[in-house]
Backbone as JSON Lines, residues from 0, in Angstrom:
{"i":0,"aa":"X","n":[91.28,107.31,95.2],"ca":[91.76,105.95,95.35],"c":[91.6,105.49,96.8]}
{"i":1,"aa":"X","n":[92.2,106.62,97.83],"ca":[91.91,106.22,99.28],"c":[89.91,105.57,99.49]}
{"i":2,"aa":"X","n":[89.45,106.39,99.08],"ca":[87.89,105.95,99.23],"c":[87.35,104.96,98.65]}
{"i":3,"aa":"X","n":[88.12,104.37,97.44],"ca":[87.66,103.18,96.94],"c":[88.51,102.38,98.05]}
{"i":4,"aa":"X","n":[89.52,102.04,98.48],"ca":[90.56,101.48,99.63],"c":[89.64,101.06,100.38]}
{"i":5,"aa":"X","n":[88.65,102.03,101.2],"ca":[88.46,102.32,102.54],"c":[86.75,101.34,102.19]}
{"i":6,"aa":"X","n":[86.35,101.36,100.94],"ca":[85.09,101.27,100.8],"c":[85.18,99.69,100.73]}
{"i":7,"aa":"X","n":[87.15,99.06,99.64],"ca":[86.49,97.66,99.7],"c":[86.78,97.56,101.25]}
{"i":8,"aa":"X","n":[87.57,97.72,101.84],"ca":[87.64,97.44,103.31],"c":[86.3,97.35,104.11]}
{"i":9,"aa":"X","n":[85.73,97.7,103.59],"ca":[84.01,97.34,104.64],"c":[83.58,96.45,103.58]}
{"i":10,"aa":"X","n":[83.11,96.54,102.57],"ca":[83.18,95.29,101.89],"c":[83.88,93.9,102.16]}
{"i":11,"aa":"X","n":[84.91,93.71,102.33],"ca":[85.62,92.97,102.69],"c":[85.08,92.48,103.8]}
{"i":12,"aa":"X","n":[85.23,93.57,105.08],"ca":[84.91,92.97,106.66],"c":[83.48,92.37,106.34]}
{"i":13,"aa":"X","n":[82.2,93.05,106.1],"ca":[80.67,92.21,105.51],"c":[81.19,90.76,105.0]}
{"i":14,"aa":"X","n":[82.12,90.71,103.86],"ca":[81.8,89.28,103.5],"c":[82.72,88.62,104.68]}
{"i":15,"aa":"X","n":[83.57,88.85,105.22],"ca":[84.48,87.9,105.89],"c":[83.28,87.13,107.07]}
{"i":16,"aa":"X","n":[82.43,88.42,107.19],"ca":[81.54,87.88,108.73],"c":[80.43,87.04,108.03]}
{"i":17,"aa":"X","n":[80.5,87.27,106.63],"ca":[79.3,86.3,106.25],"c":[80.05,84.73,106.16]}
{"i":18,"aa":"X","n":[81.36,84.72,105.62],"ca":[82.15,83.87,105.75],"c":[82.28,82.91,106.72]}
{"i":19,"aa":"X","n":[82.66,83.72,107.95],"ca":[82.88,82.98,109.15],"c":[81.62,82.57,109.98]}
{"i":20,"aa":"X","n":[80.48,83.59,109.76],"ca":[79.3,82.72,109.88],"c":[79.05,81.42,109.04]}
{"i":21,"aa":"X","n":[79.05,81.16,107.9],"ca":[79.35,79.9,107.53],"c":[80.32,78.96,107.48]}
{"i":22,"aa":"X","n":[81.16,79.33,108.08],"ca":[82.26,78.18,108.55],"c":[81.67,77.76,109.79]}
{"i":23,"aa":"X","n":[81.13,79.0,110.67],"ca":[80.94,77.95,112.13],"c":[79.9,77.37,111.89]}
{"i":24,"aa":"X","n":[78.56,77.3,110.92],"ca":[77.76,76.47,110.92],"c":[78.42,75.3,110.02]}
{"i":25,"aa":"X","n":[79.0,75.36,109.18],"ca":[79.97,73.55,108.64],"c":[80.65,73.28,109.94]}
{"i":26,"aa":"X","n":[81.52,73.88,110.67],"ca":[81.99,73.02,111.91],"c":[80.63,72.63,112.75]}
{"i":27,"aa":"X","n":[80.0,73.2,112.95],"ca":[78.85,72.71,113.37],"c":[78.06,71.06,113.42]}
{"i":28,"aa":"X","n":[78.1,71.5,111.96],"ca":[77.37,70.22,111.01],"c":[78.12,68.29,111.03]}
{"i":29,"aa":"X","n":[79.52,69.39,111.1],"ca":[80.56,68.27,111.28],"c":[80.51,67.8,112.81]}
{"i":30,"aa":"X","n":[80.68,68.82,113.48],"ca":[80.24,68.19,114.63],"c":[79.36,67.17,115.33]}
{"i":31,"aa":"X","n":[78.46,67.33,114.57],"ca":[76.86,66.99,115.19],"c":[76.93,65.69,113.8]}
{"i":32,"aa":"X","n":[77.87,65.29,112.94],"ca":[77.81,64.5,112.46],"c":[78.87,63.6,112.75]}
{"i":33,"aa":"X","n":[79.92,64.01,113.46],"ca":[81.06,63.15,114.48],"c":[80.19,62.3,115.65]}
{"i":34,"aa":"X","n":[79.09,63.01,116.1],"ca":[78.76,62.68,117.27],"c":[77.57,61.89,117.11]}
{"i":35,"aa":"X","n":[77.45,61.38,115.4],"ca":[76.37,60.61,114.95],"c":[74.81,60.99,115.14]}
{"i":36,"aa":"X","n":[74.99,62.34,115.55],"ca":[73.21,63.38,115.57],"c":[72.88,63.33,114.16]}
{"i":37,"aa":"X","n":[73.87,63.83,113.39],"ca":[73.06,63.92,112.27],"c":[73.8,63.34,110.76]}
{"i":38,"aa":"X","n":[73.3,63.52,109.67],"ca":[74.2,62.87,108.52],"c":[75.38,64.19,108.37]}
{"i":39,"aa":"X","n":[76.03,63.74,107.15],"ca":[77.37,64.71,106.92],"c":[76.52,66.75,106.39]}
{"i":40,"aa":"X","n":[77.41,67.49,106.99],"ca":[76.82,68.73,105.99],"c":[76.81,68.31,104.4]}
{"i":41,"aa":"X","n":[75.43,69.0,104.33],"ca":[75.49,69.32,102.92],"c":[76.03,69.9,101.35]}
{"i":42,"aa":"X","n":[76.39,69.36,100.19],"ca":[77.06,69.87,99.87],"c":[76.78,71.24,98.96]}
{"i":43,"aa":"X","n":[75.41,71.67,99.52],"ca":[75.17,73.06,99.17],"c":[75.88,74.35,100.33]}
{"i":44,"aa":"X","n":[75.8,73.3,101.95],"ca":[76.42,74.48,102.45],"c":[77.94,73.92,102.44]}
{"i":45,"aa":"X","n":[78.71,73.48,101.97],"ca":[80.13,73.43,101.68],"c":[80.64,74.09,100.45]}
{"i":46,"aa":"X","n":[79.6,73.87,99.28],"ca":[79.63,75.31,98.8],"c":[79.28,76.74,98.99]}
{"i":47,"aa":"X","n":[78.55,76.84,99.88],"ca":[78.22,78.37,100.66],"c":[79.59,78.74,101.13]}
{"i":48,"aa":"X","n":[79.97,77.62,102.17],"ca":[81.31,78.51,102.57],"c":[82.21,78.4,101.86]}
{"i":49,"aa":"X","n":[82.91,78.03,100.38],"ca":[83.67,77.78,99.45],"c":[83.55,79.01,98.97]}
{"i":50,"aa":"X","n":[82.68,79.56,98.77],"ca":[82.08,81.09,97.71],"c":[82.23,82.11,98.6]}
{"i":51,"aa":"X","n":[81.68,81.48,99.48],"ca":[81.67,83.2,100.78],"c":[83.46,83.51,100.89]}
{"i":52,"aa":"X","n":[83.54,82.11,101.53],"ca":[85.82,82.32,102.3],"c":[85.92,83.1,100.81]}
{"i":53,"aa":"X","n":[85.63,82.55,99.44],"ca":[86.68,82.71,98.15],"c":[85.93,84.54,98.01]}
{"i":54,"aa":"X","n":[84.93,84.73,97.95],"ca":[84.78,85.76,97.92],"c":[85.58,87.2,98.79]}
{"i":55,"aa":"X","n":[85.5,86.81,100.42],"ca":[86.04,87.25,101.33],"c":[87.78,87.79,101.18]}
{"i":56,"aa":"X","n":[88.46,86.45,100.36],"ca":[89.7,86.52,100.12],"c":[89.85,87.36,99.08]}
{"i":57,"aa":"X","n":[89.2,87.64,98.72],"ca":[89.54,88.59,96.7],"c":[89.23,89.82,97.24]}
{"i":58,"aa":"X","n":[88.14,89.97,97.6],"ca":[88.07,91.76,98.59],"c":[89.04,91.57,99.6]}
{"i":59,"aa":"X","n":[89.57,90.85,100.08],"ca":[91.13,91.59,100.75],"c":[92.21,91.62,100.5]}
{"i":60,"aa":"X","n":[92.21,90.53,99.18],"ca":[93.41,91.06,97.87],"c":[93.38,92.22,97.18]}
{"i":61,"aa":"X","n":[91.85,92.57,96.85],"ca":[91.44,93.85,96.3],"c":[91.95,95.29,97.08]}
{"i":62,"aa":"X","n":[91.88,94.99,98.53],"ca":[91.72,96.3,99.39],"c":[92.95,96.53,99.51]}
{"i":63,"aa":"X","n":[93.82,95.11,99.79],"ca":[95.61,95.2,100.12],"c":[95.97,96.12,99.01]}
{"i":64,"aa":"X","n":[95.73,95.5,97.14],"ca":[95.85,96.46,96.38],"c":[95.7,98.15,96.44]}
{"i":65,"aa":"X","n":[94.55,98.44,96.75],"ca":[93.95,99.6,96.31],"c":[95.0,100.67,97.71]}
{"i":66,"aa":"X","n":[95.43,99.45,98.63],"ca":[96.03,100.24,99.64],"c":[97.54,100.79,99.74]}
{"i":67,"aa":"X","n":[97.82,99.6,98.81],"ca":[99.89,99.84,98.6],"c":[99.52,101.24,97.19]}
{"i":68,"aa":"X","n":[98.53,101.13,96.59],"ca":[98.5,101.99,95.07],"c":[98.08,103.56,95.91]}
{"i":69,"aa":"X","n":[97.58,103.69,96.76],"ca":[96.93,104.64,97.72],"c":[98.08,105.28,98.02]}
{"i":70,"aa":"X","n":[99.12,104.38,98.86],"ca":[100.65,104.72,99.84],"c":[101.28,104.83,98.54]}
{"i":71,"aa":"X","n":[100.95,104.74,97.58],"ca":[102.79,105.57,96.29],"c":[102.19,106.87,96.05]}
């Protein structure tokens, strides 16, 4: 059980960084569309980061799990 724990935990950290790489490119987008450079982000990458964050969050609900079931 510890090794499945430990395994989503890198799982987890991979998607979070894929995550937060796509959040800073939507702040980005928003940015550069505040500042009238460009039109609004797209709503393919607002779903990129919708799937990545939602993904990110379930592998660290998953890992929190596998970690309190690990500690009994």
């Amino acid at each position: 059980m510890l090794h499945l724990a430990q395994q989503t935990i890198r799982d987890w950290q991979a998607a979070d960084e894929i995550a937060s790489s796509a959040e800073r490119r939507l702040k980005d987008a928003w940015a550069a569309f505040a500042a009238n450079r460009r039109p609004p982000p797209s709503k393919e990458l607002m779903d990129e980061v919708s799937n990545a964050r939602s993904l990110a969050n379930s592998l660290l609900n998953e890992a929190m799990r596998l970690m309190a079931e690990a500690a009994l």
